[in-house]
N, C-alpha and C positions, 0 to 999 in steps of 0.2 A: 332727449325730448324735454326732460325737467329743466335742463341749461337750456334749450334755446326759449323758454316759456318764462323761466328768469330773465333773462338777456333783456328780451323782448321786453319786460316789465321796467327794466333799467331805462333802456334807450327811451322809450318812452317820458319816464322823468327827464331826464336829460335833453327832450324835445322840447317838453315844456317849459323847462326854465330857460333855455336857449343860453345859458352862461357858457358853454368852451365851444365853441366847433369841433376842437381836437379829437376831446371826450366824446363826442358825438359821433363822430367820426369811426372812432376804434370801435365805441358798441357798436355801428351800423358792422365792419368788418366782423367782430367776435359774432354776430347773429349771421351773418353772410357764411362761415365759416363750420357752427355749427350744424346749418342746412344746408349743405351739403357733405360732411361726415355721415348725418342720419338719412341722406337721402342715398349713401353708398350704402351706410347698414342696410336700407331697406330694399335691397334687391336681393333677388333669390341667387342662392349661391349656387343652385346646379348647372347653371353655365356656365361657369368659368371650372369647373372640375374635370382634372385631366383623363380619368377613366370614369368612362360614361355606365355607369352601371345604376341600379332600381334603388335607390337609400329610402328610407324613411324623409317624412315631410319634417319632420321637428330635426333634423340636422342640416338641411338645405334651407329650409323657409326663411323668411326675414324677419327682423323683432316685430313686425307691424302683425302677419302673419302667425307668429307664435304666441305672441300675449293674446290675440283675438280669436283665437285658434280660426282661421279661414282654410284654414289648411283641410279642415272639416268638412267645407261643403263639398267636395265634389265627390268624397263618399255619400255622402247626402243624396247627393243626386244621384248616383247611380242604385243606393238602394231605392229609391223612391221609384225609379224607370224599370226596375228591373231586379229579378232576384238576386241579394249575394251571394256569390260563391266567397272560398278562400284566396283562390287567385284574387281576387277584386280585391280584398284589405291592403291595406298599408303595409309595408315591411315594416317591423320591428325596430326601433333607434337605437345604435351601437351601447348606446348607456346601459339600458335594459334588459338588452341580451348579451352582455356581456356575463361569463362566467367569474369575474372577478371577486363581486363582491362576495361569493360565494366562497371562494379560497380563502379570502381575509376573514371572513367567519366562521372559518372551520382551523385556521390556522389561530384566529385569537381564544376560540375556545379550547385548541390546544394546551395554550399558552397557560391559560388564566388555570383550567383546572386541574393544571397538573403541579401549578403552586398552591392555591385554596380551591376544594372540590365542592364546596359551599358558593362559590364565588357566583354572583345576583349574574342572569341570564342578562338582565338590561346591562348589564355594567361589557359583557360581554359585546353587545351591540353597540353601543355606542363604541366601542375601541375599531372596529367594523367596517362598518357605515357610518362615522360619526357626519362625515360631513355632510351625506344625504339627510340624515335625521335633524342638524343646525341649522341647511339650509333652506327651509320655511321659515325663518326668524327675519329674513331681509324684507321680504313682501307682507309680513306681519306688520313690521316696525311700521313698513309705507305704510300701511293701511291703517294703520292705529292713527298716524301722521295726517292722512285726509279725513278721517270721520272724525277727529276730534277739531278740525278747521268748521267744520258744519256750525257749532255755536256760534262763531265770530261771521261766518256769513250770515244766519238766521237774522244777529243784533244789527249788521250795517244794513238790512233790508228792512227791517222793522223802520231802522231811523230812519231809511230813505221815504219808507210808505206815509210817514207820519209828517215828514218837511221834504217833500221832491223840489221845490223851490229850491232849496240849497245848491245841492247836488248835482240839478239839471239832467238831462236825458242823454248826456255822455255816462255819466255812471249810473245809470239804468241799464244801460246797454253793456256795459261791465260787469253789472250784479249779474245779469242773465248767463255771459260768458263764463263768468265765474262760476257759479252755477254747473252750470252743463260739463265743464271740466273736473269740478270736485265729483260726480255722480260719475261720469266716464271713469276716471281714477279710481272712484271705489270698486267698479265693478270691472277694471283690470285688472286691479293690485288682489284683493279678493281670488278673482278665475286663478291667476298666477299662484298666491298661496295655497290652494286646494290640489291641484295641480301637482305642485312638488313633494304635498302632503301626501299625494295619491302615488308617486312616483317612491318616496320611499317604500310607503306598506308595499308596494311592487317587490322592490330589492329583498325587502326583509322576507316576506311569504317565502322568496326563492331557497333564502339563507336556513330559514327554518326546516323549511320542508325537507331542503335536503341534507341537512344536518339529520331529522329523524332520518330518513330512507339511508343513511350510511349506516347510523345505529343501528339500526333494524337488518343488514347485512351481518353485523358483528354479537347480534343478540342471540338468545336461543325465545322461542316460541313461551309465552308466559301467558295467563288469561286475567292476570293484575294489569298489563301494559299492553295496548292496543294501540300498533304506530299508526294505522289509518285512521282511524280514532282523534289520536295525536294532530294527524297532517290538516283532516277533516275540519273538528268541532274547537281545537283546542286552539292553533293557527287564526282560525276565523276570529275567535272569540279576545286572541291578542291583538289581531290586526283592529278591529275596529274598538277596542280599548285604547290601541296609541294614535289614532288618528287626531284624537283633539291635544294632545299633549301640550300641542303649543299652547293651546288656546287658556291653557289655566294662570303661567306666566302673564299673560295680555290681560286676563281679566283683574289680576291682580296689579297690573301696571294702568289699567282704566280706571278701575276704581281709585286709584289715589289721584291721578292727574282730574278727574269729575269731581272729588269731592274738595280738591284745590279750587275750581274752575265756579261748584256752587257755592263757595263761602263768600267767592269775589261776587256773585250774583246775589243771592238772599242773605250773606253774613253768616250769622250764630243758627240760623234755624235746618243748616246743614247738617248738625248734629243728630237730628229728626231720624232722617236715613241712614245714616251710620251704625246707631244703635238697631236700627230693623236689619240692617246687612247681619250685624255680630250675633244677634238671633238666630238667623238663619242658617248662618254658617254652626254655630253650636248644634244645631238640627240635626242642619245634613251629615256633620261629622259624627255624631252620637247614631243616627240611623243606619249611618254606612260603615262602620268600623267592624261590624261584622259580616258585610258581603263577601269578601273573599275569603274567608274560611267557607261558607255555604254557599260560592261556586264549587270548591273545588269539592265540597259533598255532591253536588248537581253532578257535577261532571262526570264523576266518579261513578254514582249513581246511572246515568245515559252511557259510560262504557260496557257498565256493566249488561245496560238490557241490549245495546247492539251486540255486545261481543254471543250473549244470549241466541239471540235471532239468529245470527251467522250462522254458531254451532246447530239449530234446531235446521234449519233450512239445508244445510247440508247430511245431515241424518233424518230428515223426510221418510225416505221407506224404510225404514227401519223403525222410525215412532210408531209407522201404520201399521208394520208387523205386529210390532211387539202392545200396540191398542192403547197406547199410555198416550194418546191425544188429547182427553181431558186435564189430565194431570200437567201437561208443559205446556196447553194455553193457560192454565190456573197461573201457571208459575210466570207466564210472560205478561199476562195480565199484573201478577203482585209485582214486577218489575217497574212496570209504566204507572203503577200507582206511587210505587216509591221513589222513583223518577217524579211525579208532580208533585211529592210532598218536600220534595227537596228543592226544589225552584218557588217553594208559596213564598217562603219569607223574601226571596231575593223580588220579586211580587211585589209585597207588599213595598218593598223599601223602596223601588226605584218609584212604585204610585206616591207617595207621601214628597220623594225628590220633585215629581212631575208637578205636583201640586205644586210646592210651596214655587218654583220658579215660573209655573202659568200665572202665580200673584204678586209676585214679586215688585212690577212695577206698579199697579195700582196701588198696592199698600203700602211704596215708597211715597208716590204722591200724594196721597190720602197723608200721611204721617208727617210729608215738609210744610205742605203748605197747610195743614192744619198750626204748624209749629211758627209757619210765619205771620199765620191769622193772628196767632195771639202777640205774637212780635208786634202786628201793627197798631193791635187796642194798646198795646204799652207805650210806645215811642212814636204813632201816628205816621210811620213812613208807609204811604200806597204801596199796592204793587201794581207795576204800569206793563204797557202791553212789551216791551222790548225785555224785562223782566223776568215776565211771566213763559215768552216762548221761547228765549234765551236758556231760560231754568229746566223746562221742559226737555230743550234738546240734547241739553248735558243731563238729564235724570233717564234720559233713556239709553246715552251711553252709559250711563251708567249701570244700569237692570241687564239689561241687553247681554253683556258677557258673562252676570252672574246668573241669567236662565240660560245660559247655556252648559256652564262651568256644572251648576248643578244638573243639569238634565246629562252630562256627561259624568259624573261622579261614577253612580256605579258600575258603569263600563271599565271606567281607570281601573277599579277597585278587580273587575273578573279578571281585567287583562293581566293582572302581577299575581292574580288566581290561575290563571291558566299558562303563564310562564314557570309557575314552580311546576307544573304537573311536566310539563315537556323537561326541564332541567331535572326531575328526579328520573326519569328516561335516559336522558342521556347522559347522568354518573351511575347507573345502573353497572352493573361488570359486563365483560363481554364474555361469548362464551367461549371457553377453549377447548378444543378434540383433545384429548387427552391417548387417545390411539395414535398406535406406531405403526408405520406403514415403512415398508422396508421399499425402499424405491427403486435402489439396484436392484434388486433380488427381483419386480417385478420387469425391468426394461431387458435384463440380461434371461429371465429365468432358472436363477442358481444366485442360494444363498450365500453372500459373500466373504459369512464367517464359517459356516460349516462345509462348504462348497456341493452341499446335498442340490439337487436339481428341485426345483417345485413338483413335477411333474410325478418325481418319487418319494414327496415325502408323506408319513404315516400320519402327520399333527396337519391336516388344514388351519387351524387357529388356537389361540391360545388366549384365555383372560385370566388376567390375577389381579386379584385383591378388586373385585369389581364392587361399589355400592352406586347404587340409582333409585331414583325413584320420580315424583312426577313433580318437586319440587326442592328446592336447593336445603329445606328444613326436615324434612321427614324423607329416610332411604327405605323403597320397597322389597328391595335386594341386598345385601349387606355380608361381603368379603366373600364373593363368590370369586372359586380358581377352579378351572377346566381345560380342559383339551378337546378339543373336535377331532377325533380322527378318522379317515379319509373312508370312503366306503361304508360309513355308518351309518344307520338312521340317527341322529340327534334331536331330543325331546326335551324339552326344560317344562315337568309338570308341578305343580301344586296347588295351592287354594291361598287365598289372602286371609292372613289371623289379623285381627282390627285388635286395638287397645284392648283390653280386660275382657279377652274371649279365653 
């Protein structure tokens, strides 16, 4: 589509100056050539497939079809005429449900922490999925590519509105074209990177999630580590941390190509905004440097009152027996308290982010052209309208990704808060049975070393050297050796002795 819209723009000079036929000739063939390659992309590929079976829209559709998502409406329509069922969705596209990316993630996290057990859960991902996670950087590049074209259209319509004599109503008719292609572009190239963006957080949730739910096979039951917890609150809270990930690279590749773009436009008084950016950025880096320690207090804090709840909700009659209903709403009450007090600061920091990036572009403008005003009582240069709205359209690219860059800050900052808390999960130990089960003995029934039968022997069980207790630091039990033998009543009594009784 870009090559035959190029082309097109070539042949066109080549019309005008009417110097080769030749060359004229070949563009007319290269544009002839192009339209019809995109006009074969643009058919749907489920008719020519040799088994005819239900695929998804996004592996059969056509680029026209995919980047516009059309593929959309006829769900559309049938929710709108009628109730969805499940049958009515879309199948699933072979990308997404494939179990792959899942093996590659459970296979590199083999890998990585079985040389460094510290080794960064992201470092882990991107070895993974890396190319899911890279590729939003192509439809970023486009898009950075059309919204930074917006100034240089802004200036040639200026000049045309100011001298249409010139120009004539051939390129009026041009601005307009051009126009309505840069705004279509953006709001493709844009759907397109959101899109890919959304299609990884897809793969990873899969990767994670079941990276915890294998742990949690090989775990023993702990009330420090809660995997639903995990899959739940911790998951969500990483996934929408890396969603903008790209976006902070881009802001930081706008901001230098806008502040190139206004120096060509106002000169020296682009300095103005530059200093208010390095302000800002000192802010938001001194406010946010402590979020993610006090997520992972948050978070900590909310396992704590659900893992709470659980346990209360499932000893119910038993609280009402035993009448201690005061005392464990008391205590789930001081939970949810200490649950909000641990979320205030994360609060306040992201309101202070939100602020400063809801001001950001007035008080860049406020600050240049205050800087130009005095530029112009010095050296007397005006500022003219192609100037003025030229300046404007590169100072909003330019604010533009830094209120967003900040209004994402603290999110970055929970989401490598809630990646460590899943990573201390899953370098946790596994647990091991340390019981012996004699397996012949039970498939045959006769011991294989004594050749006694089960059936006659006097020891049902045997423990030696047993210690337990309800956690891996403190043993409730400690080198207990017995026998069960058969025919017995067997009673394990005593009383619990606490520290200094």
């Amino acid at each position: 589509m870009v090559a035959l819209v190029v082309q097109a723009v070539h042949v066109r000079s080549l019309w005008l100056r009417d110097e080769d036929n030749i060359k004229r000739d070949l563009g007319i063939g290269q544009i002839v050539a192009c339209a019809l390659f995109l006009a074969v992309e643009s058919v749907s590929k489920e008719s020519i497939l040799l088994h005819r079976q239900k695929r998804s829209p996004q592996d059969t559709n056509d680029m026209f079809s995919q980047r516009l998502f059309w593929w959309l409406n006829n769900m559309f329509k049938r929710g709108y005429s009628s109730v969805l069922a499940p049958t009515d969705l879309d199948k699933m596209d072979e990308d997404l449900s494939s179990t792959d990316p899942q093996r590659r993630f459970r296979l590199q996290w083999r890998k990585h922490s079985t040389r460094n057990p510290q080794v960064g859960l992201l470092r882990v991902v991107f070895s993974a999925i890396g190319y899911d996670m890279m590729f939003p950087v192509i439809p970023r590049l486009l898009l950075l590519a059309v919204q930074f074209s917006q100034p240089y259209l802004i200036l040639r319509f200026v000049q045309y509105i100011d001298n249409p004599s010139e120009g004539g109503t051939e390129e009026g008719i041009l601005l307009v074209i051009a126009t309505a292609l840069v705004y279509v572009a953006i709001a493709t190239f844009q759907a397109w990177y959101w899109q890919s963006v959304v299609r990884f957080q897809t793969k990873l949730r899969g990767c994670l999630i079941s990276q915890i739910h294998d742990k949690a096979l090989r775990s023993r039951v702990d009330v420090k580590s809660n995997p639903l917890m995990l899959m739940n609150v911790d998951v969500e809270k990483a996934l929408f941390g890396i969603r903008p990930i790209h976006e902070f690279w881009a802001c930081g590749l706008s901001i230098v190509v806008a502040l190139g773009l206004l120096y060509v436009q106002v000169g020296v008084p682009f300095v103005a905004p530059l200093i208010l950016l390095v302000v800002f950025i000192t802010i938001c880096s001194t406010n946010g440097k402590n979020i993610a320690p006090k997520t992972k207090l948050w978070l900590a804090a909310t396992q704590e009152r659900v893992s709470y709840i659980t346990s209360v909700i499932g000893s119910m009659k038993n609280i009402k027996l035993l009448g201690i209903t005061p005392f464990v709403l008391a205590k789930g009450n001081n939970l949810r308290e200490k649950e909000i007090r641990a979320q205030r600061a994360i609060r306040v920091s992201s309101m202070i982010n939100l602020v400063i990036s809801l001001v950001n572009f007035q008080a860049a403008t406020l600050v240049m052209y205050g800087a130009f005003a005095i530029k112009t009582h010095i050296t007397g240069v005006p500022l003219t309208n192609s100037t003025l709205f030229t300046s404007l359209a590169v100072l909003k690219l330019f604010t533009m990704p830094l209120l967003m860059t900040i209004q994402f800050l603290p999110s970055l900052l929970q989401m490598f808060a809630a990646l460590a808390r899943i990573q201390e999960y899953l370098v946790t130990q596994d647990h091991s049975d340390q019981r012996t089960i004699d397996s012949e003995a039970m498939t045959h029934g006769r011991n294989i070393k004594t050749g006694i039968s089960i059936s006659e022997a006097s020891v049902v069980a045997q423990i030696r050297a047993l210690s337990c207790g309800y956690s891996e630091d403190s043993s409730m039990l400690k080198d207990i050796t017995l026998d069960l033998q058969r025919g017995n009543l067997n009673m394990v009594v005593g009383r619990l002795v606490c520290d200094g009784e």
